[in-house]
DRENMI-408332 format. One record per atom (N, C-alpha, C, O, CB): x, y, z; residue in three letters. Coordinates in steps of 0.2 Angstrom, whole numbers, plus 5000, padded with zeros to 4 digits. Glycine has a CB too. Layout:
XYZALA...
//
This chain:
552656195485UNK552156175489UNK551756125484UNK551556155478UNK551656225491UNK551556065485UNK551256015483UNK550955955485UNK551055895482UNK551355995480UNK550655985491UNK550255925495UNK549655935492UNK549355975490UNK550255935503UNK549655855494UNK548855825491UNK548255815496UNK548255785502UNK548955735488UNK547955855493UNK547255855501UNK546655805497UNK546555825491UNK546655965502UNK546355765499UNK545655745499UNK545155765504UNK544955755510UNK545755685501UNK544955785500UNK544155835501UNK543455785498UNK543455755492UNK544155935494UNK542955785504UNK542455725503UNK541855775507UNK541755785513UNK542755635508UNK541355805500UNK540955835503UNK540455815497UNK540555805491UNK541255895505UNK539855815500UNK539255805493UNK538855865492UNK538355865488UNK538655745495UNK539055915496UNK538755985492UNK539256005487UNK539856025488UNK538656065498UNK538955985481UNK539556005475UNK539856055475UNK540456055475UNK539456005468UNK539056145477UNK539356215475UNK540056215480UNK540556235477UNK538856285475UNK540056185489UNK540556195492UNK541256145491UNK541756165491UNK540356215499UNK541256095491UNK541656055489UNK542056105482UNK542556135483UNK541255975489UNK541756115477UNK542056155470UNK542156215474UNK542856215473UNK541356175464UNK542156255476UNK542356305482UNK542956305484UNK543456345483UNK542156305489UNK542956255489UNK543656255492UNK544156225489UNK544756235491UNK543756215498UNK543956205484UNK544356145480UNK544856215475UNK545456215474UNK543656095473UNK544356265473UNK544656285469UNK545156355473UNK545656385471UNK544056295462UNK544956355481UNK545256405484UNK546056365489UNK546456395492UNK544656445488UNK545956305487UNK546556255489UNK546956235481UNK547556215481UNK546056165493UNK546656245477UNK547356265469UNK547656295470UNK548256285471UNK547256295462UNK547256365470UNK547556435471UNK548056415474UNK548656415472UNK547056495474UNK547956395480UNK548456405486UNK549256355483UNK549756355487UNK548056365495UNK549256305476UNK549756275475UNK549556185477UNK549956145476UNK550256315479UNK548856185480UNK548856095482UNK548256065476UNK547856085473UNK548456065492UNK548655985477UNK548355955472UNK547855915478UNK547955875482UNK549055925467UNK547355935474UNK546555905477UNK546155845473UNK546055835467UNK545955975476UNK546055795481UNK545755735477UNK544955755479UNK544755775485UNK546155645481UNK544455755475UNK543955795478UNK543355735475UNK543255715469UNK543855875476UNK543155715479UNK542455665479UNK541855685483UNK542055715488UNK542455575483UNK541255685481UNK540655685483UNK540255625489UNK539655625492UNK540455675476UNK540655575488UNK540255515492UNK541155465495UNK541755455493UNK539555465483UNK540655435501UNK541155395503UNK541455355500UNK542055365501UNK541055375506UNK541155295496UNK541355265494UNK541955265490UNK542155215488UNK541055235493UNK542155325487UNK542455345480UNK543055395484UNK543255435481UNK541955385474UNK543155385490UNK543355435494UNK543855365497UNK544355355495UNK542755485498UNK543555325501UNK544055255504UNK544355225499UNK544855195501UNK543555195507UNK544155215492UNK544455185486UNK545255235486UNK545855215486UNK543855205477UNK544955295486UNK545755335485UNK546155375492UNK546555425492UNK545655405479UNK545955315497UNK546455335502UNK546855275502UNK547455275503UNK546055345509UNK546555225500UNK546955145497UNK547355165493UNK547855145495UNK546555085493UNK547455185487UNK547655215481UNK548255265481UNK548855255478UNK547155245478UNK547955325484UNK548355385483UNK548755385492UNK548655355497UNK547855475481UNK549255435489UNK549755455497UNK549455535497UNK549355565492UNK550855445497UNK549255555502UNK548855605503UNK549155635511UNK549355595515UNK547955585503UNK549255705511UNK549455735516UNK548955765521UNK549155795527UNK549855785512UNK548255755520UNK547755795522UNK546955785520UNK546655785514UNK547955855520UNK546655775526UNK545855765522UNK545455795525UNK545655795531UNK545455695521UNK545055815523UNK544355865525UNK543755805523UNK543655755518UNK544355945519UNK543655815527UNK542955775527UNK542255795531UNK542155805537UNK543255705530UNK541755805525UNK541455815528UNK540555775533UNK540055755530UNK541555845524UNK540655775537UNK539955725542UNK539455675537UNK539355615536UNK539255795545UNK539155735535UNK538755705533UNK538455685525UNK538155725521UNK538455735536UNK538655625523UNK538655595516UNK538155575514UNK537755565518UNK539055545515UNK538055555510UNK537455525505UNK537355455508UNK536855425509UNK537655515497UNK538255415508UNK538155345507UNK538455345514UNK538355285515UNK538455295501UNK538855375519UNK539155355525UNK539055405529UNK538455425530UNK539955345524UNK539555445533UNK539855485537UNK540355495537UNK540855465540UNK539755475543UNK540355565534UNK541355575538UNK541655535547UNK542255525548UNK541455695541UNK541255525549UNK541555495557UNK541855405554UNK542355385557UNK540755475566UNK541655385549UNK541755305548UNK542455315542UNK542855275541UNK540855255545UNK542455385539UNK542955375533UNK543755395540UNK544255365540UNK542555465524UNK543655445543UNK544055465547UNK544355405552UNK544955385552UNK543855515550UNK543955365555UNK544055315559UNK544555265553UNK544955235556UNK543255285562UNK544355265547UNK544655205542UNK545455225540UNK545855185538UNK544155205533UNK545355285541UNK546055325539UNK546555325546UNK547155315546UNK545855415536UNK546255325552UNK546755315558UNK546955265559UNK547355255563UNK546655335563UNK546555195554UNK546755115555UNK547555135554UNK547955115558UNK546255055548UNK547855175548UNK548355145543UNK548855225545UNK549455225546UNK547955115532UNK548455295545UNK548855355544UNK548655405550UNK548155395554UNK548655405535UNK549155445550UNK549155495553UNK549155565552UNK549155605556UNK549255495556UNK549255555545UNK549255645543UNK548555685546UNK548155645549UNK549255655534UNK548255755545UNK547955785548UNK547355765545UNK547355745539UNK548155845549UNK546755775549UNK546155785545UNK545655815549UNK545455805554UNK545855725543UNK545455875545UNK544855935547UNK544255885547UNK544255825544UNK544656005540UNK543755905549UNK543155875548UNK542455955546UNK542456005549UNK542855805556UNK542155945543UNK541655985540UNK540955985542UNK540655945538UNK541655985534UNK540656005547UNK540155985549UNK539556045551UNK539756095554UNK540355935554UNK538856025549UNK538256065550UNK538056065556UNK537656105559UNK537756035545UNK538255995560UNK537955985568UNK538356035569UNK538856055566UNK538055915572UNK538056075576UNK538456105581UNK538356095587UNK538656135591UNK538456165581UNK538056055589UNK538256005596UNK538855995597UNK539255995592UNK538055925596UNK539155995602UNK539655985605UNK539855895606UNK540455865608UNK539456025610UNK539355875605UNK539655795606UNK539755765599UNK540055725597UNK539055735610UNK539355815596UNK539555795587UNK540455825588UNK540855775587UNK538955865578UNK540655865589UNK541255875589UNK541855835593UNK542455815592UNK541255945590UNK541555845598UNK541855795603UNK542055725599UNK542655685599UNK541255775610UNK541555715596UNK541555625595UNK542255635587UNK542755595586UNK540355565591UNK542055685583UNK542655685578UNK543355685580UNK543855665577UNK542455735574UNK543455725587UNK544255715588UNK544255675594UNK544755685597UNK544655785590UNK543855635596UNK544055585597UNK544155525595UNK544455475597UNK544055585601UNK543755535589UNK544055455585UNK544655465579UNK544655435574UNK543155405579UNK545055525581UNK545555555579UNK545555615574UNK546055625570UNK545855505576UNK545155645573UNK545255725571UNK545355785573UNK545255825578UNK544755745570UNK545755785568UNK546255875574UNK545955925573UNK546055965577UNK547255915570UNK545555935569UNK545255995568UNK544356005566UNK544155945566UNK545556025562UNK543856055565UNK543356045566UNK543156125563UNK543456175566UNK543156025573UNK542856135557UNK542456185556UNK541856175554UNK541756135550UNK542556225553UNK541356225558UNK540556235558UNK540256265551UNK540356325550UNK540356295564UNK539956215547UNK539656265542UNK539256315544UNK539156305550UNK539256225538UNK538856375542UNK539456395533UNK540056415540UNK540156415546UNK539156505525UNK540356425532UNK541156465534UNK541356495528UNK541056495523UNK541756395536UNK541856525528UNK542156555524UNK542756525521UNK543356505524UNK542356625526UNK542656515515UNK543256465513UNK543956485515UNK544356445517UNK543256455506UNK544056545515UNK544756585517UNK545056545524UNK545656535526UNK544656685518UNK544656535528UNK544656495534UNK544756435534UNK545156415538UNK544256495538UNK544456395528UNK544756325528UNK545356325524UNK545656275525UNK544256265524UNK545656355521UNK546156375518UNK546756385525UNK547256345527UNK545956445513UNK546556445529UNK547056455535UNK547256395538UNK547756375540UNK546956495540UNK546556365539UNK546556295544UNK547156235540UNK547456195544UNK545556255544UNK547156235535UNK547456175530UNK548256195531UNK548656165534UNK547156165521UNK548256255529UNK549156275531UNK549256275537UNK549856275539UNK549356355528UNK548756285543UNK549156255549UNK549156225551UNK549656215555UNK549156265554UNK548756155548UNK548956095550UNK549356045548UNK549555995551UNK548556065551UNK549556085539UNK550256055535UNK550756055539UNK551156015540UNK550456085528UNK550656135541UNK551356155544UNK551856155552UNK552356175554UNK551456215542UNK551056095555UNK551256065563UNK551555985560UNK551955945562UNK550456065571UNK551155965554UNK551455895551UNK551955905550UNK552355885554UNK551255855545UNK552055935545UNK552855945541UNK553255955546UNK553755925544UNK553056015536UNK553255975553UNK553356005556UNK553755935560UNK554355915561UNK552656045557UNK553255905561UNK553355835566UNK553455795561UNK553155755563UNK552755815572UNK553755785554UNK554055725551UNK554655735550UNK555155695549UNK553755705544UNK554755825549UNK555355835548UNK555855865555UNK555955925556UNK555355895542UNK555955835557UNK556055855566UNK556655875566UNK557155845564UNK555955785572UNK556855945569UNK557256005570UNK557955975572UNK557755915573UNK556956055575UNK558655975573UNK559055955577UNK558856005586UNK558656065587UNK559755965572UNK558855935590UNK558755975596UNK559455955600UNK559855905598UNK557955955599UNK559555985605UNK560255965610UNK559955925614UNK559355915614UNK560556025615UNK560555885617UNK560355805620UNK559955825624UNK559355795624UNK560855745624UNK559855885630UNK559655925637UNK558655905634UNK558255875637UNK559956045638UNK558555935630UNK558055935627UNK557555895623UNK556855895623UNK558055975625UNK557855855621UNK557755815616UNK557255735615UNK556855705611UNK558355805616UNK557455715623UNK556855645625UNK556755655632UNK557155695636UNK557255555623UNK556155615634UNK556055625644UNK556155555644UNK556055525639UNK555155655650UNK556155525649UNK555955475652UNK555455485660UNK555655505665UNK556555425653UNK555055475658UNK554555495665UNK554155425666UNK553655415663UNK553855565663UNK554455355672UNK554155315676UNK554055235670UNK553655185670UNK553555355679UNK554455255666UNK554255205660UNK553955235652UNK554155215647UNK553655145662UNK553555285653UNK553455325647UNK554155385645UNK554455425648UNK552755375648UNK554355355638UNK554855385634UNK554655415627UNK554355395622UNK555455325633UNK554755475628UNK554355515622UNK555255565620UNK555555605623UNK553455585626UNK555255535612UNK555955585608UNK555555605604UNK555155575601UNK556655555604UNK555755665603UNK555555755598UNK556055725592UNK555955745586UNK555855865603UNK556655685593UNK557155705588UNK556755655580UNK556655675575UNK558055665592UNK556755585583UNK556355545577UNK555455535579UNK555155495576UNK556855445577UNK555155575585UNK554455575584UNK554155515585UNK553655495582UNK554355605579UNK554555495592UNK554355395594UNK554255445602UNK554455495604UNK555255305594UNK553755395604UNK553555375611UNK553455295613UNK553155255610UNK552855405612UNK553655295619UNK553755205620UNK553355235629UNK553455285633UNK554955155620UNK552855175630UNK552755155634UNK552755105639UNK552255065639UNK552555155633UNK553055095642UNK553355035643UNK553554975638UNK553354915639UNK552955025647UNK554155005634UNK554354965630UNK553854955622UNK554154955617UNK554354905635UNK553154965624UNK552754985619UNK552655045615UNK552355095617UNK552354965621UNK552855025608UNK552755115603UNK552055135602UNK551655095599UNK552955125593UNK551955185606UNK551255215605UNK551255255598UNK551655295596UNK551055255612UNK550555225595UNK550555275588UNK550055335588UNK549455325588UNK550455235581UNK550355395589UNK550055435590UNK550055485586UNK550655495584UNK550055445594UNK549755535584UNK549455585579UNK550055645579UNK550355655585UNK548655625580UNK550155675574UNK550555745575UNK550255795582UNK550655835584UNK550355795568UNK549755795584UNK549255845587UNK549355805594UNK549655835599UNK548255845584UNK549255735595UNK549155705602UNK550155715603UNK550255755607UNK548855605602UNK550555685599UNK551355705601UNK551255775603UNK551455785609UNK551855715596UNK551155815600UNK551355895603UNK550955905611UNK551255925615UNK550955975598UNK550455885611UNK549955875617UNK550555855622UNK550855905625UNK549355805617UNK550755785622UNK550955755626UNK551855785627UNK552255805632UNK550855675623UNK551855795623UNK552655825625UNK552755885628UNK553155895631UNK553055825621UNK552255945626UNK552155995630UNK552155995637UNK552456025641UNK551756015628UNK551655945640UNK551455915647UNK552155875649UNK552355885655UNK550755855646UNK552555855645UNK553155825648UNK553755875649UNK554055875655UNK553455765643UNK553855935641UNK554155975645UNK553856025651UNK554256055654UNK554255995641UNK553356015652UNK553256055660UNK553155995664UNK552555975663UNK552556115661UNK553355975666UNK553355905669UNK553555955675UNK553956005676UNK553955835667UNK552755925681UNK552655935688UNK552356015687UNK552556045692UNK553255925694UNK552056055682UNK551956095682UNK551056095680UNK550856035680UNK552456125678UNK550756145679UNK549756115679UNK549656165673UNK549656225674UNK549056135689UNK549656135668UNK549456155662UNK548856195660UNK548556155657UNK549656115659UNK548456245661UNK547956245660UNK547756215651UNK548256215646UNK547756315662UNK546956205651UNK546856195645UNK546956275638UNK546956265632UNK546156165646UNK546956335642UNK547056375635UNK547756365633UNK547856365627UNK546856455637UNK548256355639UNK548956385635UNK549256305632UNK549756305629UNK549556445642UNK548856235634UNK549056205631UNK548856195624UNK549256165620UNK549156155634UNK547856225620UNK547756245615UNK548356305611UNK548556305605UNK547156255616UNK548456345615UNK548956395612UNK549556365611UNK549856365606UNK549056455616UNK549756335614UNK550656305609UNK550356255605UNK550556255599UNK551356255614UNK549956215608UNK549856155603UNK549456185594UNK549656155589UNK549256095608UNK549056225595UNK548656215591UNK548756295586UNK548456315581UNK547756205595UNK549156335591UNK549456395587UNK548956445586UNK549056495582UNK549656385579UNK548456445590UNK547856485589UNK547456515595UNK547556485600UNK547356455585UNK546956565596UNK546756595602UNK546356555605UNK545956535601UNK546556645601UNK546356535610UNK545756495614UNK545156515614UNK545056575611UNK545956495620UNK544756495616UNK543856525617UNK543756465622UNK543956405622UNK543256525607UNK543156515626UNK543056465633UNK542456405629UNK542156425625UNK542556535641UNK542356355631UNK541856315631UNK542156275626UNK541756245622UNK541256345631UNK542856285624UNK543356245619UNK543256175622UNK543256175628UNK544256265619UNK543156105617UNK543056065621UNK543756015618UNK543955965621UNK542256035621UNK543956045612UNK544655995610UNK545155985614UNK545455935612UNK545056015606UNK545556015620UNK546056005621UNK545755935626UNK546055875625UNK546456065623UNK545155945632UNK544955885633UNK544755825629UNK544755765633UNK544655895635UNK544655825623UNK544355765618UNK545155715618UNK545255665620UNK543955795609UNK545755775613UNK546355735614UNK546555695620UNK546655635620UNK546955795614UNK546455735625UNK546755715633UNK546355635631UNK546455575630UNK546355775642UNK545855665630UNK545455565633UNK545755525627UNK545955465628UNK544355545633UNK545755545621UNK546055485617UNK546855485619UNK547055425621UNK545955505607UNK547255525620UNK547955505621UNK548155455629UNK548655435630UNK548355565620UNK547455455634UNK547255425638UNK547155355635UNK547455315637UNK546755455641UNK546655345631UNK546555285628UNK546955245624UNK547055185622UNK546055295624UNK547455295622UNK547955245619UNK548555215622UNK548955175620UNK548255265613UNK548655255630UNK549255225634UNK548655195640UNK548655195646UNK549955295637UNK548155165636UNK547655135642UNK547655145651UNK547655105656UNK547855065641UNK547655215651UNK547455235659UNK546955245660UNK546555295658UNK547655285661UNK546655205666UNK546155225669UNK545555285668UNK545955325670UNK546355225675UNK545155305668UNK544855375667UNK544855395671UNK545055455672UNK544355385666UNK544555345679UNK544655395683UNK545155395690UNK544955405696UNK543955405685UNK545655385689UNK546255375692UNK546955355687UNK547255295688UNK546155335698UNK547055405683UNK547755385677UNK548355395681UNK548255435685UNK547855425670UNK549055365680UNK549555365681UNK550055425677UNK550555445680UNK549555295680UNK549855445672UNK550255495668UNK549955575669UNK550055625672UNK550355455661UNK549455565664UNK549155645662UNK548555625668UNK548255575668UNK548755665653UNK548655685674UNK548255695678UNK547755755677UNK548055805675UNK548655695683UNK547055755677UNK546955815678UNK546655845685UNK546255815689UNK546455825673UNK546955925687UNK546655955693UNK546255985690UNK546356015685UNK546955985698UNK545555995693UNK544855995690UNK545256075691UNK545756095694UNK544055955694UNK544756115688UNK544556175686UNK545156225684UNK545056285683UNK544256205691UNK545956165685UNK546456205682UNK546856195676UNK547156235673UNK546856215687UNK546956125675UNK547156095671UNK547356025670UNK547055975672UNK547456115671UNK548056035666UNK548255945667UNK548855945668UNK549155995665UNK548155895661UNK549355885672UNK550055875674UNK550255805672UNK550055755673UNK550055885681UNK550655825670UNK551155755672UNK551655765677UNK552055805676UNK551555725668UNK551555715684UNK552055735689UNK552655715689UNK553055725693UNK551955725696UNK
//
């Protein structure tokens, strides 16, 4: 183990915290205080993982995250004091897979980072699968598990480790209505809790990137109070 995390927090004692409980664990940590010194070494370094936290001195974790889905897709936590719900909302949908509420216990950002290495690793290093299983074609959308491509009508949609698992889970149950807990439980490897608003925030960005209508799409449908389908 020697993945590189970038950690962007300006409380030094917690940023020095996780920093030093993400060593322990074997990763080599890029750790800045402020934005600006934080975008310098996303230009610079190749990095597996960033934590980032809201609120900066000189930016916002929402504009360092948005700068990083210009170009990558590896995972990124975001660290945040707000607990609004539209503060969280707005981090995964301008592409954040993950969300913890200050305080926290570092041991938790720690679990959180090894599950999200190990759905990446996960989806770069893609399993051998049998042809039966392997790619759909559903009405012009073509999604392969084998090299971790989706084509939309001819067009590669580029989408996150988190939005692929989304989407292809819904393809493997194709014509089936997915509720939102059991598609957080495969996707996200963890227990659901009611008033979860992530698996909807994904839905709308991976909506937005195969440009469907909001309120009549052609692919990911939702039936209200039960779930989501692709028919």
């Amino acid at each position: 183990m020697n993945e590189k995390i970038l950690l962007v927090d300006d409380e030094k004692e917690i940023a020095d915290l996780i920093e030093l409980y993400l060593k322990n664990d074997g990763y080599t940590v890029y750790k800045f205080y402020n934005g600006m010194n934080a975008l310098k070494c996303i230009e610079e370094t190749e990095v597996d993982l960033a934590i980032l936290d809201v609120m900066l001195p000189d930016m916002d974790g929402f504009r360092i995250c948005q700068k990083i889905r210009e170009k990558y897709y590896y995972p990124i936590i975001m660290l945040t004091a707000k607990v609004a719900d539209g503060d969280k909302i707005l981090g995964l949908t301008i592409g954040a897979d993950d969300y913890i509420t200050k305080p926290f216990n570092p041991l938790e950002v720690a679990a959180r980072v090894k599950t999200q290495l190990r759905r990446y690793m996960r989806y770069n290093n893609s399993v051998q699968q049998t042809v039966e299983n392997s790619a759909y074609d559903i009405r012009g959308l073509i999604i392969n598990k084998n090299n971790h491509k989706c084509f939309l009508f001819g067009n590669e949609l580029q989408l996150t480790p988190i939005e692929f698992s989304i989407l292809w889970y819904l393809c493997e149950h194709q014509g089936k209505v997915v509720s939102s807990e059991e598609l957080f439980e495969a996707v996200w490897e963890e227990k659901y809790y009611d008033n979860n608003n992530t698996v909807m925030a994904h839905i709308g960005r991976l909506r937005e990137k195969m440009k469907e209508p909001a309120r009549r799409p052609k692919f990911i449908k939702t039936v209200w109070g039960v779930g989501y389908t692709i028919e």
